[in-house]
N, C-alpha and C positions, 0 to 999 in steps of 0.2 A: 548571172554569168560568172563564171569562175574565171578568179584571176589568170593571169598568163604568165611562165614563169618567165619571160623575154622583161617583162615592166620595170623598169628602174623605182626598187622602194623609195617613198618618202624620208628625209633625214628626221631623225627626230633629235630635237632640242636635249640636250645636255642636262643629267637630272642634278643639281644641287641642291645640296643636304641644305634644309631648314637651318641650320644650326652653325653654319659656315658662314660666318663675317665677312661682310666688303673690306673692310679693310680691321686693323687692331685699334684696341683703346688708344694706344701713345701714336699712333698717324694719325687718327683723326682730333687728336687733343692738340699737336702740331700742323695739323692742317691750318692757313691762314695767318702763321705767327709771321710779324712785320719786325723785319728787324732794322736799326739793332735794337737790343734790349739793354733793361736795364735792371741793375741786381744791387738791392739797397738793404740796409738793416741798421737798427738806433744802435750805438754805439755805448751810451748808457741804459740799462733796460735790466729788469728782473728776470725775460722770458728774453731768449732770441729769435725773435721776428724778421727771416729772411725771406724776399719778396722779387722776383724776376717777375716785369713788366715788359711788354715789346713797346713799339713806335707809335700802334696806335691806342695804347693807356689799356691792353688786355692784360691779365695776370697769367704766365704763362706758369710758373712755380710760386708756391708758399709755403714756408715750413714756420712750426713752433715748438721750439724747443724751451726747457727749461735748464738754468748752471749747468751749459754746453754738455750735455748728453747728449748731442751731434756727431760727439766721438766715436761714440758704440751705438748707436741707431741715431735715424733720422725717419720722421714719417713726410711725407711729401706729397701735397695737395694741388690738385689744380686752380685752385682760386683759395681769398682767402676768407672765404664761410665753410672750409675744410670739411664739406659735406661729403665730396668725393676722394677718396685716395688716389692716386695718379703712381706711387711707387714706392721705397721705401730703400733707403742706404743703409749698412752693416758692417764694421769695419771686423773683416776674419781671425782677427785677435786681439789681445789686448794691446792698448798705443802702443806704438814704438816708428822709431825709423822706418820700418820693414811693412806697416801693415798697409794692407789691399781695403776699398771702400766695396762692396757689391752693391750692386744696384738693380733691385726687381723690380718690377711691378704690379698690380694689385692683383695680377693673379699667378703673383711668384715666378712669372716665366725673367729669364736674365735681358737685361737691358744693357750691360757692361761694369765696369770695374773701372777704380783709380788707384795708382799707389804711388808713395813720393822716392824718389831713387837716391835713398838713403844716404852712402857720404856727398855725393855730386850734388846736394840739396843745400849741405854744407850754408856756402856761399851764395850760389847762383840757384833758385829754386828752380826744381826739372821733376817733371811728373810724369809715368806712363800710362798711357788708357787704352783698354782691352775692352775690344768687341765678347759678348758672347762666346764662351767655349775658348777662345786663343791663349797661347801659351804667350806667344809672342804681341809685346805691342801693335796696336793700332794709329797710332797715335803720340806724339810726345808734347809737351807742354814747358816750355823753356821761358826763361824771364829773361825779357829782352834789354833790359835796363837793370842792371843790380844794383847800381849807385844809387838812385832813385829812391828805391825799397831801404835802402842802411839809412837814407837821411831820413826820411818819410820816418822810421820807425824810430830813430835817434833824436829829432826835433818832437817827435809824439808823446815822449816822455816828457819831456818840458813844461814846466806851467805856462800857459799864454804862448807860448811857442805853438804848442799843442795845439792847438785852435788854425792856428794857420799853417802849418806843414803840408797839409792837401794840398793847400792852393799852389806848392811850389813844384812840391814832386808826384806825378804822375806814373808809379810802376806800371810794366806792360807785359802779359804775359802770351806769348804766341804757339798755338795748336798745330803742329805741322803730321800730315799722313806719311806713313811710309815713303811713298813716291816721291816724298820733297815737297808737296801742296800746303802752301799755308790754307787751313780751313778757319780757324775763328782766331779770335784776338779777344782779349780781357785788360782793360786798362780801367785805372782808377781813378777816379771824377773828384772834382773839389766838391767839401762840403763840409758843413758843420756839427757837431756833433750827430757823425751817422756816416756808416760806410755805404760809398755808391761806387758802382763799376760801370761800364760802357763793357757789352758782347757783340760783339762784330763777327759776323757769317763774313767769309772771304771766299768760300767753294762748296758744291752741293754736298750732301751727303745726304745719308738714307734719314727717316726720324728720328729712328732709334740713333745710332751715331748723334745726331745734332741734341736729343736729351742727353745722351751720355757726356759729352761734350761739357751741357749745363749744368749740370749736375757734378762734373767735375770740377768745373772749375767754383762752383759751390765749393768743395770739400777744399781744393788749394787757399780760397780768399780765408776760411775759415782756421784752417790748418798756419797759412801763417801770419794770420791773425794774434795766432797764440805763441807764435815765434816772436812777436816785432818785429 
């Protein structure tokens, strides 16, 4: 019997390419992260061994660098048997006030940018973070406590001072979106020989966003690290 041209065809199911991801490498590596986290590294060390942990003791970032070549690349692992690559930061020229961090991932596609706002850093450290492709910030990164930072870094040179300046001053650095949202916060934990931070999610954001975020504020702890 031949069809009838009156018959409502059957729908047919939707053809996806073999080759089409449920989701990208950097959502499903942030899938699950508990926060807050935490972002630690030895203070004295031959290699710099940077380590972002969440809440429930998973390695969300780890980097190793050697005599701070963080400046001009960073390779950046998912855990730390650095079997996998998860991304890689490139700062667009040589140091200065002015330069931009890039940040890709393992298959070069853009994840975002940091850069520090030159004289305004001065003093009060203030950082912009760029989505992908924008001209214009995403993101700003302001130190909520400057006092904090000049004693922390002024008692750090001290002999035996030095040892306990953590424990008195805690800098805090606050992530705010365009729109006025504070999104995360970076405050600095007491401890002994060895930098710790506390990242605190305050508002959702996409994956990407939330690694750009960490990864920034990576490049700020480090950045003015070398400030004091």
């Amino acid at each position: 019997m031949s069809e009838t041209p009156y018959t409502t065809p059957m729908a047919q199911p939707p053809i996806i390419p073999a080759t089409m991801p449920v989701t990208d490498d950097i959502s499903r590596h942030m899938q699950g992260v508990v926060y807050p986290l935490q972002l630690s590294f030895k203070l004295i060390a031959l290699t710099t061994q940077v380590t972002v942990t969440d809440a429930a003791g998973r390695v969300v970032v780890h980097t190793n660098q050697k005599f701070f070549k963080f400046k001009e690349h960073v390779d950046v692992f998912g855990d730390r048997t650095r079997a996998v690559k998860l991304a890689e930061i490139k700062a667009n020229k040589v140091i200065d006030w002015s330069a931009r961090y890039n940040s890709t991932d393992a298959s070069g596609q853009a994840i975002g940018s940091v850069g520090r706002k030159g004289w305004r850093s001065i003093w009060k450290a203030h950082y912009e973070v760029f989505n992908p492709e924008d001209n214009n910030p995403d993101f700003t990164i302001s130190e909520e406590n400057p006092w904090a930072k000049f004693m922390d870094g002024l008692l750090g040179g001290v002999p035996l001072l030095g040892m306990f300046s953590g424990y008195f001053f805690h800098p805090k650095y606050l992530a705010v979106s365009t729109d006025g949202r504070p999104v995360m916060r970076l405050t600095k934990l007491a401890a002994f020989f060895e930098g710790k931070f506390l990242i605190e999610k305050l508002d959702n954001m996409s994956p990407r966003e939330e690694l750009n975020l960490i990864l920034s504020f990576f490049m700020l702890v480090m950045l003015e690290r070398q400030r004091g």
